[in-house]
N, C-alpha and C positions, 0 to 999 in steps of 0.2 A: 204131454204124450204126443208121440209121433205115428199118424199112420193116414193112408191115403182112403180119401171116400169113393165112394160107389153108389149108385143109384141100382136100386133093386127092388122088385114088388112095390113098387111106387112112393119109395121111400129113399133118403139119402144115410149110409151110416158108415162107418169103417169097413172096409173091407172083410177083416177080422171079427165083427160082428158075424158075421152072415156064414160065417166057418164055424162058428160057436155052438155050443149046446143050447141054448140058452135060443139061438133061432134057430135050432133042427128041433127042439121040443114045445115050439111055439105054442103050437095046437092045444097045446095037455099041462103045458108048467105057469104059463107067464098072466099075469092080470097086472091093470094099473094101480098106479098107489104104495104108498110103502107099505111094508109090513106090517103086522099087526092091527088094533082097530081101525083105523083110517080108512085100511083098505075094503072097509065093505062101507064108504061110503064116496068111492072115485069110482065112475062107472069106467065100466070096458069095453064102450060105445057109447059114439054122441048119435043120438034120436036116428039108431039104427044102425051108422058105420062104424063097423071094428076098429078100434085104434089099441088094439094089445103091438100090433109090428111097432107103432112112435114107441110107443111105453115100455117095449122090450129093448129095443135099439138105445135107449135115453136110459137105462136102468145101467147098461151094460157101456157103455162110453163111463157115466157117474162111478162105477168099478173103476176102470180104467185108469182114469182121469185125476192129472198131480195139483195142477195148478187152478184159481181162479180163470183163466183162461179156456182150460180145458173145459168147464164148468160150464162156462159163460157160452162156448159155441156148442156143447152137450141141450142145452136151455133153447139155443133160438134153432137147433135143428130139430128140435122135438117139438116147436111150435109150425117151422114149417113143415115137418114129415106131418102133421096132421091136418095143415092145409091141404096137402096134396093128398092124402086119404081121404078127405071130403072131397074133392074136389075130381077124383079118379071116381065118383059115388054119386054124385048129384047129377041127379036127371031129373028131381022133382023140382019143388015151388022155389022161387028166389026168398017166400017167408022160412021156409024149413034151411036152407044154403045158410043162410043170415043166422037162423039158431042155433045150427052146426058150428059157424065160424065163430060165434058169439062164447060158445062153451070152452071153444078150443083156447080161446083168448081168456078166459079164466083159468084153464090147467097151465095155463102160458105166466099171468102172474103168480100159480101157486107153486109152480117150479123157481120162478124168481125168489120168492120170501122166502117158502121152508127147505126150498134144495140143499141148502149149506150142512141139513141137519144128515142128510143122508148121501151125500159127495164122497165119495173115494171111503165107505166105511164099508163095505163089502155086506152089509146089511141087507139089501134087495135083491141082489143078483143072487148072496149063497142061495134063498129061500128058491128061486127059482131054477138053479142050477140041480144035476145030477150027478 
């Protein structure tokens, strides 16, 4: 997949993202996690900051997206859009910063193992689409 990124609401995602339903219904449609049971156990916030914008932008690339490639950079930009959500967020303790970055780095390898299962199957995005 071919398209140019954008840094937007402190996040980096396709351009095309950010024209999407999918982030005009942010507010009311999008949680993290895939579908079904799973998803009442991914929060949609770490110890406070909202990360539905990473999880919506990374659902919607995962649509998207042909190749292992496409995949591979959908993965490490959903790990950094959620560095940079902690991080547009932290004004508290370097212990709370550290638990933040710590959580993020687990949704970071659980995008690594189980992403393959949900890549390019239009599975996450229809549920959250209108």
């Amino acid at each position: 997949m071919s398209y140019e990124l954008v840094y937007q609401d402190n996040i980096i995602a396709p351009d095309e993202y950010f024209k999407s339903n999918l982030y005009k219904q942010l507010n009311t449609k999008t949680s993290c996690g895939p579908v079904g049971f799973l998803d009442r156990f991914i929060a949609d916030s770490i110890f406070g900051v909202n990360v539905t914008l990473a999880c919506s932008a990374h659902d919607f690339m995962y649509n998207k997206g042909e190749t292992q490639y496409d995949k591979t950079i959908a993965d490490e930009l959903f790990h950094l859009n959620l560095k940079q959500l902690i991080k547009h967020s932290d004004n508290e303790s370097r212990v709370l910063a550290f638990l933040r970055h710590s959580v993020a780095y687990i949704y970071k390898i659980g995008v690594n193992i189980f992403g393959h299962l949900y890549f390019n199957s239009n599975q996450t995005y229809n549920r959250r689409k209108l």
